[in-house]
C-alpha positions in Angstrom: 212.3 139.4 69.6 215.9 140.1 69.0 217.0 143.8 69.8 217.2 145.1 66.4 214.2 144.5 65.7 212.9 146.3 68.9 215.0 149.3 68.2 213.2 149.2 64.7 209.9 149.1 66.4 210.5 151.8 68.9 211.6 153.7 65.8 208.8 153.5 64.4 206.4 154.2 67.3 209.0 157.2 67.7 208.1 158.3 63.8 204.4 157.4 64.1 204.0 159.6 67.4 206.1 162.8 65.7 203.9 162.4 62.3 201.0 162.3 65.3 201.7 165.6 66.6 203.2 167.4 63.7 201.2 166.4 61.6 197.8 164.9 62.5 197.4 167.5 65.5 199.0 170.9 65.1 196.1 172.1 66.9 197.2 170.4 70.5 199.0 173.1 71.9 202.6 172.6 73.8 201.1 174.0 77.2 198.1 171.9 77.1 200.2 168.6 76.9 202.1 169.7 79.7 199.6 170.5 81.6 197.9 167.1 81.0 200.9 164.6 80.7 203.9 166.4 81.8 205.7 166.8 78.5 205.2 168.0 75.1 207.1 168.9 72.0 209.9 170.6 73.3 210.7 168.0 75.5 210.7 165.2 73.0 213.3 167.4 70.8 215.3 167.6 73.5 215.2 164.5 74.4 216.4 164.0 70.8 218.8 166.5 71.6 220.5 164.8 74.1 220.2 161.1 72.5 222.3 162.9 69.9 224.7 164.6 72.4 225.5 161.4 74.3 226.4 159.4 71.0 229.4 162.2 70.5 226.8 164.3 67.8 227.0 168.1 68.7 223.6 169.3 68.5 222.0 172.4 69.2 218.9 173.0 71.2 217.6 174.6 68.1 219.1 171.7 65.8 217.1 169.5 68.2 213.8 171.5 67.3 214.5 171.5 63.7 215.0 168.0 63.2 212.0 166.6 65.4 209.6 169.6 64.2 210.8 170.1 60.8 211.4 173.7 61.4 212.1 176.0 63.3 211.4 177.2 66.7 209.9 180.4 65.2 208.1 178.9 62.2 206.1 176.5 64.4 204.8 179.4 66.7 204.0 181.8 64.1 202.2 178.4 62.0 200.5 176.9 65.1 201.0 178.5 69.0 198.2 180.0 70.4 198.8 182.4 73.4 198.3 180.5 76.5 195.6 181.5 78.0 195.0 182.4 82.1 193.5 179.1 82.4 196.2 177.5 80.9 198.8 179.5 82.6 196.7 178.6 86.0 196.9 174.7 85.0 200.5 174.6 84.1 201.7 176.5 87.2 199.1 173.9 89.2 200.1 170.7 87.5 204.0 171.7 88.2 204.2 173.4 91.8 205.8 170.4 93.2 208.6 170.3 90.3 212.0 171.2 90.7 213.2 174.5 88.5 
């Protein structure tokens, strides 16, 4: 396979797994993906974030979160965030005790 048609691949798996969790399950909440595979949204837009920073494209933190969710930080939360709840909290703070801050 020659490399651009891996990056077009990888695109795609990138587009298929955003439409996943935009899209197909709002109802997985952030904490819960943390808490079971050590990242979540956030972290994918800011991994977008910083793709875009290294290639010389000033981006935001918020510009990050707009372009992989499609809105904003706020609309999201108000749309689809739960409040974490004790067990949730408990998990999360179990799950990264080891973790550096």
């Amino acid at each position: 396979m020659d490399d651009q048609t891996r990056i077009e691949l990888e695109a795609a798996a990138f587009r298929r797994l955003r439409q996943h969790l935009m899209e197909d399950r709002t109802d997985v909440q952030n904490i819960d993906m943390m808490n079971l595979t050590g990242f979540c949204r956030n972290c994918l837009s800011r991994w977008y974030q910083e793709a875009a920073n290294e290639r010389g494209i000033e981006m935001s933190k918020e510009d990050g979160r707009v372009a992989f969710y499609g809105m904003s930080s706020a609309e999201w939360k108000e749309k689809y965030q739960t409040e974490a709840t004790p067990e949730q909290q408990d998990a999360f703070e179990e799950a990264h005790k080891d973790m550096p801050v």
